[in-house]
GUDOGU-715308 format. One line per 2 residues: number of its first residue (from 1); for each residue x, y, z of C-alpha. Coordinates in nm, 4 decimals, padded with zeros to 6 digits. Each point is the difference from the previous one (the first is absolute). Layout:
residues N
NUM	X/Y/Z ~ ...
end
This chain:
residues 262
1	-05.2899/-01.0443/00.9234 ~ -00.1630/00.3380/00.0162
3	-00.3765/-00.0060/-00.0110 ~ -00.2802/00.1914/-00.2148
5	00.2368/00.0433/-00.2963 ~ 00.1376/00.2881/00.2529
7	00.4127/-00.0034/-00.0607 ~ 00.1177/00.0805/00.3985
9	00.2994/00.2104/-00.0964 ~ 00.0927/00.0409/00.3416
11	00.3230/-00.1171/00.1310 ~ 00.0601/-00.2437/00.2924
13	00.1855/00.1813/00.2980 ~ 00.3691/-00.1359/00.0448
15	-00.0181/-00.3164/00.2388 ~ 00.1566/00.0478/00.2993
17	00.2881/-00.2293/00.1603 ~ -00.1433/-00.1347/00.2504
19	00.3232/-00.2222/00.0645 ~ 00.1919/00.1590/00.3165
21	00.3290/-00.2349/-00.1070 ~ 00.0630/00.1306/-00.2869
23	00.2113/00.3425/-00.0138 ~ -00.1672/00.3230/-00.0124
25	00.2498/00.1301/-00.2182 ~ 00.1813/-00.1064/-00.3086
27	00.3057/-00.2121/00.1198 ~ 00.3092/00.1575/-00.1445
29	00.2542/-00.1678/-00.2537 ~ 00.2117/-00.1727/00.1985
31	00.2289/-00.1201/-00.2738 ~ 00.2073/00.3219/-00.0115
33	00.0401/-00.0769/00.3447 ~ 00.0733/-00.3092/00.0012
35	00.3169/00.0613/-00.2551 ~ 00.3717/-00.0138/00.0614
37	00.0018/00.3812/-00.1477 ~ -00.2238/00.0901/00.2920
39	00.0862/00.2048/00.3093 ~ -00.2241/-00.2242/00.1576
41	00.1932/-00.3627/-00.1121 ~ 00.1580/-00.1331/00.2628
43	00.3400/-00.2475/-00.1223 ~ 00.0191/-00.3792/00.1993
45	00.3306/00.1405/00.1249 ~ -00.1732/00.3275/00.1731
47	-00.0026/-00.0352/00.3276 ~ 00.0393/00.2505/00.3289
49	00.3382/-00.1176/00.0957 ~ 00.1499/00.0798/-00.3528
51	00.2779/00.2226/00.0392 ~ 00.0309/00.2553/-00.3416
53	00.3300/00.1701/00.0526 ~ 00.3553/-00.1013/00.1257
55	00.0057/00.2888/00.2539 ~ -00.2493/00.0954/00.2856
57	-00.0692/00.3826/-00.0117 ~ 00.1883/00.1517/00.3256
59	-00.0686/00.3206/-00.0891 ~ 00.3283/00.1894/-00.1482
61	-00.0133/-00.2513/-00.2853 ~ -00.3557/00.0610/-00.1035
63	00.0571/00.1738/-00.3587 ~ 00.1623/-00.3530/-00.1014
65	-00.2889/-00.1617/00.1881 ~ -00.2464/00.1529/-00.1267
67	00.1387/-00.0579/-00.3789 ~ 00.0354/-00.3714/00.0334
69	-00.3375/-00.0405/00.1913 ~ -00.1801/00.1801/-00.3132
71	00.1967/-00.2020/-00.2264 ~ -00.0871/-00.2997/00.1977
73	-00.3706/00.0714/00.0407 ~ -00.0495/00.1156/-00.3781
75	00.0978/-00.3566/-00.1100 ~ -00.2290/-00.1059/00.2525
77	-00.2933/00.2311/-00.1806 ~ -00.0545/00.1188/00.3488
79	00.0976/00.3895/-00.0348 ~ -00.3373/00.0540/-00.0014
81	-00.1013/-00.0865/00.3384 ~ 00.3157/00.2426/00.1365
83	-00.0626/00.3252/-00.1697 ~ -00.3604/-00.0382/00.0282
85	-00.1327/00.0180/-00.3799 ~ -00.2530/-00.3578/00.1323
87	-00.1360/00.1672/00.3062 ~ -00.2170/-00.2345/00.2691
89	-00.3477/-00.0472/-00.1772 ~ -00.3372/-00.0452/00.2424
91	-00.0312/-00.2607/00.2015 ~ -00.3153/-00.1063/-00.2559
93	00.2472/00.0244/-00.2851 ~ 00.0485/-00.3796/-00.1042
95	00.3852/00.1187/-00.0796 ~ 00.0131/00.1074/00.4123
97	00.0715/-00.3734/00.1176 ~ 00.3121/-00.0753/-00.2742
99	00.1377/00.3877/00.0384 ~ 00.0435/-00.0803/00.3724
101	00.1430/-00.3159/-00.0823 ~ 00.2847/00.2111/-00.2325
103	00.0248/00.2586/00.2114 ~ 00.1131/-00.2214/00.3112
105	00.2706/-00.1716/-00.2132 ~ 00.1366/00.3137/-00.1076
107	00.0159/00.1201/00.3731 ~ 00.1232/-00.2852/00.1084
109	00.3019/00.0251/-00.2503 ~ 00.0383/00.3471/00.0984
111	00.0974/-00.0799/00.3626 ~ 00.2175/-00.2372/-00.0699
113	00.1692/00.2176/-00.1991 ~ 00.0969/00.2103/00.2786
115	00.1485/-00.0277/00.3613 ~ -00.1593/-00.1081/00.2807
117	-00.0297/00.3359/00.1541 ~ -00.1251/00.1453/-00.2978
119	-00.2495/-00.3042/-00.0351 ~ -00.1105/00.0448/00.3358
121	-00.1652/00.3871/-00.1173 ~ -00.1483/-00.1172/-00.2727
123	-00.2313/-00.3360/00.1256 ~ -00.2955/00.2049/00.0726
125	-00.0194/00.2075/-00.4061 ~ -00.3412/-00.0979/-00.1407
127	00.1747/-00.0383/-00.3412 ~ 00.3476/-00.0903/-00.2160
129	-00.0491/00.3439/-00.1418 ~ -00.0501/00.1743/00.3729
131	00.3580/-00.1921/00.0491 ~ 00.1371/00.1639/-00.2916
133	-00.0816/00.3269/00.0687 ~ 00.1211/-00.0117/00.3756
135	00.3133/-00.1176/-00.0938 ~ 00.0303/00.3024/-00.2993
137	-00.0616/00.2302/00.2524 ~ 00.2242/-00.0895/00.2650
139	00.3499/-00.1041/-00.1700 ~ -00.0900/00.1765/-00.2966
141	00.1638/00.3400/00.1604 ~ 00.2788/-00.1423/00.1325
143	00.1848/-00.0444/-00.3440 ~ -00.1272/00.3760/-00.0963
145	00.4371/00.0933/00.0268 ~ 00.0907/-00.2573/-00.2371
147	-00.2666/00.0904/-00.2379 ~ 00.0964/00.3609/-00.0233
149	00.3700/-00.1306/-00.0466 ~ -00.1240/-00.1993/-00.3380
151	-00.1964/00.3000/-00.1362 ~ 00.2856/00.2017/00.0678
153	00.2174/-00.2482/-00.1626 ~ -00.2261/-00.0652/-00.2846
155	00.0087/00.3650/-00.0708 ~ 00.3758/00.0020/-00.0274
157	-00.0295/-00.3146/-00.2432 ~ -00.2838/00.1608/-00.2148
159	00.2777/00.2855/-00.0909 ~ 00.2763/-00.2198/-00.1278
161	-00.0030/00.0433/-00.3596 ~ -00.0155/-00.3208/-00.1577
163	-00.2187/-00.1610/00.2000 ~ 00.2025/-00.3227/00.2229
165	-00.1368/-00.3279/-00.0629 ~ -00.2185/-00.1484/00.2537
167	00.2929/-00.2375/00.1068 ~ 00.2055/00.3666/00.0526
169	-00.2753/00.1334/00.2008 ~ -00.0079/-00.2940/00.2207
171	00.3589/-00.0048/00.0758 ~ 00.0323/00.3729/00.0941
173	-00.3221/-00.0519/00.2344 ~ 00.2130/-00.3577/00.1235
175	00.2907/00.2591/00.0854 ~ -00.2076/00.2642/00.1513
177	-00.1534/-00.2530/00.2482 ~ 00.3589/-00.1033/00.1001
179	00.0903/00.3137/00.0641 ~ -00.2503/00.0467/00.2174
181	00.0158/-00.3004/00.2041 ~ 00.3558/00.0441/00.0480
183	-00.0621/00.3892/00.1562 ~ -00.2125/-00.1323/00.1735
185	00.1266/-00.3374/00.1762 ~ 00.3821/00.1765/00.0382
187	-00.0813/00.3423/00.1806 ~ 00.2916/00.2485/00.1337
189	00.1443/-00.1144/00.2980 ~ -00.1835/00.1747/00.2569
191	00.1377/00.1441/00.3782 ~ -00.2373/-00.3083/00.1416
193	00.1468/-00.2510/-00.2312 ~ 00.3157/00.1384/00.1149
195	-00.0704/-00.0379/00.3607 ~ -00.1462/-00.3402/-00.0444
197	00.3330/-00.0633/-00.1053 ~ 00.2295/00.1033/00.2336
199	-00.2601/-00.1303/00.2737 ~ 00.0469/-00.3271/-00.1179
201	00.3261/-00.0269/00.0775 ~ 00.1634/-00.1746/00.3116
203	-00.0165/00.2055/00.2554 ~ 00.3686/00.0341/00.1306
205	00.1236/00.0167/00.4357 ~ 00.0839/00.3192/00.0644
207	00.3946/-00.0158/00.0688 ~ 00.1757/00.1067/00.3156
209	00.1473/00.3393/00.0350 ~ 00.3609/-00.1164/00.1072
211	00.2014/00.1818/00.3169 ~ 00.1014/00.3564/-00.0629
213	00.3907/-00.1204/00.0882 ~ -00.0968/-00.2691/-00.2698
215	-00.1523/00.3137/-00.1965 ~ 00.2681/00.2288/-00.0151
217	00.2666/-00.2701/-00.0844 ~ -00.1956/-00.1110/-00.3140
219	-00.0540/00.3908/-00.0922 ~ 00.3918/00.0882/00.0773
221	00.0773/-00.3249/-00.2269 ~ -00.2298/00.0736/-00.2529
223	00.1327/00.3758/-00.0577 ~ 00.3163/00.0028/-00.2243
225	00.3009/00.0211/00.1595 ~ 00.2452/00.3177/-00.0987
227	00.3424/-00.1382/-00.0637 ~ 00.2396/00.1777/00.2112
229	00.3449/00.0666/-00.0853 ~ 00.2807/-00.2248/00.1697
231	00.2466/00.1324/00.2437 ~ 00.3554/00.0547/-00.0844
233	00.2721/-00.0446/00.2447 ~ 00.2339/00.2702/00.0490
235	00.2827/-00.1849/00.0910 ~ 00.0211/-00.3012/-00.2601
237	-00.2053/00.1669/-00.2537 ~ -00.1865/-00.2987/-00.0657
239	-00.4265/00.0365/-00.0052 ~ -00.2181/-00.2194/00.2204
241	00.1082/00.1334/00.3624 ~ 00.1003/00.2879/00.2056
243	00.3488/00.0875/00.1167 ~ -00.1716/-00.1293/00.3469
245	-00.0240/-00.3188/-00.1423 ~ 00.2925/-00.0485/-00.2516
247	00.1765/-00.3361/00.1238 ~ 00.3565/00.1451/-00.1186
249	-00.0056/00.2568/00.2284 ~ -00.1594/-00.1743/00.3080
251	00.0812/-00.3460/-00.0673 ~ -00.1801/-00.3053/-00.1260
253	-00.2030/-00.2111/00.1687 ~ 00.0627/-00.3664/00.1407
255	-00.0121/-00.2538/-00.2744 ~ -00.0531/00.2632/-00.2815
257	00.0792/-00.1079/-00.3679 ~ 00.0469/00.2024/-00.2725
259	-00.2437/-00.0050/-00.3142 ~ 00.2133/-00.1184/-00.2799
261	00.0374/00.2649/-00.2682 ~ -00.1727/-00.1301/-00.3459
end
């Protein structure tokens, strides 16, 4: 009670908190947090061994990789903590202990999402997103062909007049990619494939060269003969022998018999 009928208008100063427990600054609303539509919720089932896609990312397969792990990670809610729209608060940020905690998982599911080698370069990334953007960067190029072979095929689909159905467009791509993989798995056959070949044959004894007499009677055998024309004798007429050696006119020999005549 003021004194002397005088009203003391003043104002007490603001009390101080003299309590050191008690937080120096206004604890946030953890019940967003705490939410299953929260980046930061965290399902009984999460854990770092979980494996998100079918396939482990070997590096020509990462467009399909990388599609299934977004699609995998977006029913998670965890895009956010790959393409970097939560990025690591303060240490003094109350959010810093449960961000590390989501982070971690989201790493963890990373690497086992790849192979070993590729695991192996990315253990020491601070962060999932740090993961994500190493592995853009390095496979990322190496499918920079095929890409230019869809716009180029997309432009020839954009000029077909009507428009195929989506079903159509898939097919022709289907058809395309066969194409391709067949050029490329059968290849002309080549002067090495050729020589592979022939070098994997037995490998045959060389033969003998036979004896020139032996030579030169397979060479006069092998030539054709000329037919000659047969004798005729002089004195009998008949052909088949001189007149030196017609029987009738020198006699036949011991024991000869005469062919009978058909």
């Amino acid at each position: 009670m003021a004194r002397g009928g005088n009203n003391n208008t003043a104002t007490n100063p603001p009390a101080t908190n003299n309590n050191h427990f008690l937080p120096l600054t206004p604890a946030p609303d953890l019940s967003s947090i705490d939410g299953a539509n929260s980046p930061f919720f965290l399902h009984t089932g999460d854990h770092p061994g979980l494996s998100l896609v079918s396939h482990a990312l070997t590096g020509p397969n990462y467009n399909t990789w990388n599609r299934a792990m977004l699609m995998a990670l977006n029913a998670k809610n965890k895009l956010c903590f790959v393409d970097g729209s939560i990025p690591q608060p303060p240490v003094t940020d109350p959010l810093a202990g449960i961000w590390s905690c989501c982070n971690n998982m989201v790493t963890s599911w990373l690497l086992n999402a790849v192979s070993k080698e590729i695991a192996d370069s990315l253990l020491y990334l601070d962060s999932a997103h740090a993961v994500w953007t190493d592995l853009q960067e390095r496979f990322r190029q190496s499918n920079a062909p095929r890409v230019f072979q869809i716009k180029q095929m997309r432009g020839q689909i954009l000029m077909l007049e009507p428009l195929p159905y989506v079903a159509k467009v898939f097919n022709l791509v289907v058809q395309e990619e066969r194409q391709c993989s067949i050029v490329s798995v059968s290849p002309a056959p080549s002067n090495s494939l050729a020589f592979s070949t022939v070098s994997s044959q037995p490998a045959l004894l060389p033969t003998p060269s036979p004896p020139a007499s032996v030579a030169a009677a397979w060479s006069a055998s092998s030539q054709p003969k000329s037919r000659r024309e047969r004798p005729v004798c002089t004195h009998c007429g008949l052909s088949g022998h001189s007149v030196d050696r017609c029987y009738k006119l020198h006699g036949f020999p011991p024991g000869y018999r005469p062919k009978p005549k058909p």
